[in-house]
C-alpha positions as CSV (number, residue, x, y, z in Angstrom):
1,X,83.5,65.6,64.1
2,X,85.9,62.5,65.0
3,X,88.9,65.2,63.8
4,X,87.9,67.7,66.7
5,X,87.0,65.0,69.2
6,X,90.7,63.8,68.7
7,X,92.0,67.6,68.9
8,X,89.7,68.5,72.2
9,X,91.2,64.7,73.6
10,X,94.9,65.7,72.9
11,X,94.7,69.2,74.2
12,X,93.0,67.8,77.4
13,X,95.5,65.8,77.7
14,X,98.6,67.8,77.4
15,X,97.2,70.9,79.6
16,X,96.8,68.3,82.0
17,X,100.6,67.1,82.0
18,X,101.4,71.0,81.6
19,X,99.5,72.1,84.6
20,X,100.3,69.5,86.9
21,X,104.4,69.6,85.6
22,X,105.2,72.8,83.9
23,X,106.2,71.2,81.3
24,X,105.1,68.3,78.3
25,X,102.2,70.6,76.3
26,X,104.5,70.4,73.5
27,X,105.8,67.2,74.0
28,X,102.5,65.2,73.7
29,X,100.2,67.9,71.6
30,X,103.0,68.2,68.9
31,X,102.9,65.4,66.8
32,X,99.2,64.4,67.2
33,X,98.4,68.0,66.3
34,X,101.2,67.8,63.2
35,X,98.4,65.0,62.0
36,X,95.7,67.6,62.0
37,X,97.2,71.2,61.0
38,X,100.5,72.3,59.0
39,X,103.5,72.5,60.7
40,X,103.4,76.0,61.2
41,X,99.9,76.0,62.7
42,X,101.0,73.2,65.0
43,X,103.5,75.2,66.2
44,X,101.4,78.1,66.7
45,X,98.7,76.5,68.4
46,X,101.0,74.9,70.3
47,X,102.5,78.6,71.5
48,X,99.0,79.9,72.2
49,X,98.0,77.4,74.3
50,X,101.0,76.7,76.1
51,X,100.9,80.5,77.2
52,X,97.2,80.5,78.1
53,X,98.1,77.9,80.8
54,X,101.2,79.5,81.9
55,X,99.2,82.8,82.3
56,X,96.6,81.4,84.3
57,X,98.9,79.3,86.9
58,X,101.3,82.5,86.8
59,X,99.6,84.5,90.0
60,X,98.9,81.3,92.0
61,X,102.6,79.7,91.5
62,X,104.2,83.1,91.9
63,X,105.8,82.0,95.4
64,X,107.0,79.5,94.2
65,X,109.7,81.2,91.4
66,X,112.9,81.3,91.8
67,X,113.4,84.9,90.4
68,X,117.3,84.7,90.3
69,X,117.4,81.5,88.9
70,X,114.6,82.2,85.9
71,X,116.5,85.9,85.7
72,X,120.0,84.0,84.7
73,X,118.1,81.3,82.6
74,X,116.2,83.8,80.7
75,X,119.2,85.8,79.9
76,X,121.1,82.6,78.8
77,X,118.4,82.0,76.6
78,X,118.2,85.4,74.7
79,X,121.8,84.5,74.1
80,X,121.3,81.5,72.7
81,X,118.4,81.6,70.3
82,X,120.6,83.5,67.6
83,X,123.0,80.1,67.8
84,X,119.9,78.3,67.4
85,X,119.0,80.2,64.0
86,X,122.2,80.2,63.0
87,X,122.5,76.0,63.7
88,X,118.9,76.0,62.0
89,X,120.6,77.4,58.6
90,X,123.8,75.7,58.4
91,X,123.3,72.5,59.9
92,X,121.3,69.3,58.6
93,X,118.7,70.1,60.8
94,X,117.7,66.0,60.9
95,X,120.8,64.9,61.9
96,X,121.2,67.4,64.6
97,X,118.0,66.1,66.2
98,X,118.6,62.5,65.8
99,X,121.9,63.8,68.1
100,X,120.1,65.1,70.6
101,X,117.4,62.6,70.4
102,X,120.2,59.9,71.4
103,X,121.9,62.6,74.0
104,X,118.3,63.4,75.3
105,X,117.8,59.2,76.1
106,X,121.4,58.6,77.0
107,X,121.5,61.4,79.7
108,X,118.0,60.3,81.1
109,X,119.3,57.2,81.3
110,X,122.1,58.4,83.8
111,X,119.7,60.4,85.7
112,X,117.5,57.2,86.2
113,X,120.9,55.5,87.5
114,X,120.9,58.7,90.2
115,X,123.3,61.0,88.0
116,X,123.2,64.7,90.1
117,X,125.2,67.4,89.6
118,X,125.5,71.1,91.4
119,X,123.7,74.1,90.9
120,X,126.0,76.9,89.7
121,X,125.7,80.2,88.3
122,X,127.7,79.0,85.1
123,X,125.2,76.4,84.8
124,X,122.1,77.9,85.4
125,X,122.9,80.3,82.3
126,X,124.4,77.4,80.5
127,X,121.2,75.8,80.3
128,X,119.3,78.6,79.3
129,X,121.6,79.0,76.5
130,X,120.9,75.6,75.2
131,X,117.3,76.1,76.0
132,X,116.8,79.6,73.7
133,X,119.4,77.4,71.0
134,X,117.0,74.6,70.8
135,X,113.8,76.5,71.0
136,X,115.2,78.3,67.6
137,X,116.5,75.4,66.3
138,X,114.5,71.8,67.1
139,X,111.3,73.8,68.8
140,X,112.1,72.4,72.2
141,X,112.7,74.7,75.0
142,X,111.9,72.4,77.5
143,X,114.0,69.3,77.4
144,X,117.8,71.2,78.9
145,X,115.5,72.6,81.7
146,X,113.9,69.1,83.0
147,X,117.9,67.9,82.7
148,X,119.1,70.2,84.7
149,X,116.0,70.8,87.5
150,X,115.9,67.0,87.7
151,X,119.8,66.3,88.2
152,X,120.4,69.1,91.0
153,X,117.3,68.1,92.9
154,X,114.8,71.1,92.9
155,X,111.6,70.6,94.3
156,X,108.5,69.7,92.4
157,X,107.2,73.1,93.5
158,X,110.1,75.4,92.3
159,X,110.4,73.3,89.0
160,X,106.9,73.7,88.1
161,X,107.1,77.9,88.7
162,X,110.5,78.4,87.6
163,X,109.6,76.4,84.2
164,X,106.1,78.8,84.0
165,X,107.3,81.6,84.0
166,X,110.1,80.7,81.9
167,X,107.3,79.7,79.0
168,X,105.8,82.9,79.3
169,X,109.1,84.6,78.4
170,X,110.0,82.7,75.4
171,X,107.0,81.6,74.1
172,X,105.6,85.2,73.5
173,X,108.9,86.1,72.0
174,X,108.3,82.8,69.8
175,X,105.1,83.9,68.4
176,X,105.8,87.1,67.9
177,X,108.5,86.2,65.7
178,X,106.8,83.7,64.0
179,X,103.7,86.2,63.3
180,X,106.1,88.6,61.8
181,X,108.3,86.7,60.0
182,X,106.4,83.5,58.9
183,X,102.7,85.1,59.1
184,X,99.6,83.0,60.7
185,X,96.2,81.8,60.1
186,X,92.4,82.1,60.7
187,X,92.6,78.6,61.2
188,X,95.1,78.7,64.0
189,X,93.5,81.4,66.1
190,X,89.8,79.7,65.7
191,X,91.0,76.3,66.9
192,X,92.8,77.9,69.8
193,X,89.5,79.6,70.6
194,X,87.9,76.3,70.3
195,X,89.9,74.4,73.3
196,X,90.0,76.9,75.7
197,X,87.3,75.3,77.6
198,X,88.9,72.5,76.9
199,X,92.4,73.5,79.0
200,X,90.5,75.2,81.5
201,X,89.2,71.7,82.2
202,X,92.5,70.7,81.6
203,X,94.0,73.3,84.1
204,X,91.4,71.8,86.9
205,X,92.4,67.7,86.1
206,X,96.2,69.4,86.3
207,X,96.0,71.3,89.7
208,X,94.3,67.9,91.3
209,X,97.0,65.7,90.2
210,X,99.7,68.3,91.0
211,X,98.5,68.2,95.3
212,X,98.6,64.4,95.4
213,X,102.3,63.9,93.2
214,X,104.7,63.2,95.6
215,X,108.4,64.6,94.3
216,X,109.4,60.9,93.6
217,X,106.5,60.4,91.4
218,X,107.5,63.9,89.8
219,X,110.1,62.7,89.0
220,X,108.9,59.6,87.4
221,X,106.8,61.9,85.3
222,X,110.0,63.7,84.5
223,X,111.9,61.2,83.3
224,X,109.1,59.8,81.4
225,X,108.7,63.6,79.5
226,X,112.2,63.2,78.5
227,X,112.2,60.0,77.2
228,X,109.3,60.8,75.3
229,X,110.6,64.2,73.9
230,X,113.6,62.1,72.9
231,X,111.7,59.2,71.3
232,X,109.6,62.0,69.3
233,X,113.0,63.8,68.1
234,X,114.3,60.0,66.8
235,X,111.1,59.3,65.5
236,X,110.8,62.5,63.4
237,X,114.4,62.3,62.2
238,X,114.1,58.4,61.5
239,X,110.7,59.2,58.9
240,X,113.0,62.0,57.0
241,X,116.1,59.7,56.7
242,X,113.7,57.4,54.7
């Protein structure tokens, strides 16, 4: 009972940061749900949910997308999630996250310190490369997207669609994949069923705190995201090394 009281607690509270964001279910469900399930039915809960909320904020953010801008980053990302496999198979998967884990801090650092840098077309498919590489690689799609929508200024409102739809894109082609190639479990589908209520509630809490953030204290959730993502990369890399 205490072990689903924790689950319902930690979905709450990532569907709230995820509905009121676009982004962070992964970041703070991941590792308290890695206590709980297998690393594979983290990750797969993880997925379901995640899509669940970007389905149900899809129609009421729709406005708000950027379609050229998600077009170029989803293309980038198709082309890099072979990289990402092939990175994932050749590299010492620990190290390379402990890289980015001190590349994820670093550059939030300079972001804090007002770093900003220009939208281009290069760019925006440049970061959707590095998004699809990590998301086959590390398991983090989100963290080159914040970086890049935080340093050329977009609003809170674009940020939050743009990154949405996004999920919806890669995430199904993330399950998929991992149903066919790695298999799933009862477990993982019954547990999902179990906190839906949960992030509908979650998906309410969200939409409330989203009307009364201000785009400076988006931002301070932003950079608070990344720090975390890149404290949970460090972490996870630190406890193999030992």
């Amino acid at each position: 009972m205490q072990e689903l009281l924790f689950y319902f607690f930690i979905i709450l509270a990532a569907s709230i940061l995820q509905t009121s964001t676009g982004f962070g279910f992964s970041v703070m469900a991941t590792p308290f749900l890695l206590l709980l399930f297998t690393p594979q039915e983290a990750m797969q809960i993880n997925i379901i949910l995640s899509l669940v909320i970007s389905f149900s904020l899809i129609w009421k953010v729709r406005h708000d997308i950027d379609v050229a801008l998600l077009k170029k980053v989803m293309i980038g990302s198709v082309a890099g999630a072979p990289f990402g496999s092939i990175l994932f198979a050749i590299v010492d998967v620990t190290t390379f996250k402990l890289l980015i884990a001190i590349l994820l801090i670093g550059l939030t650092i300079l972001l804090i310190k007002n770093l900003s840098i220009q939208q281009t077309r290069s760019r925006d498919y440049g970061v959707g490369f590095i998004s699809g590489m990590f998301t086959t690689s590390i398991g983090m799609a989100g963290p080159p997207l914040l970086l890049y929508f935080a340093s050329t200024h977009r609003n809170k409102e674009t940020i939050r669609a743009v990154s949405l739809a996004y999920y919806i894109f890669i995430y199904l082609i993330s399950l998929l994949s991992q149903v066919i190639f790695e298999g799933t479990s009862k477990m993982v589908w019954i547990y999902s069923m179990y906190a839906l209520p949960i992030v509908f509630l979650g998906l309410i809490f969200g939409q409330m705190l989203f009307t009364r953030l201000n785009q400076k204290l988006f931002k301070i959730l932003i950079y608070f995201l990344l720090v975390a993502a890149g404290l949970i990369l460090l972490i996870q890399s630190l406890w193999t090394m030992l």
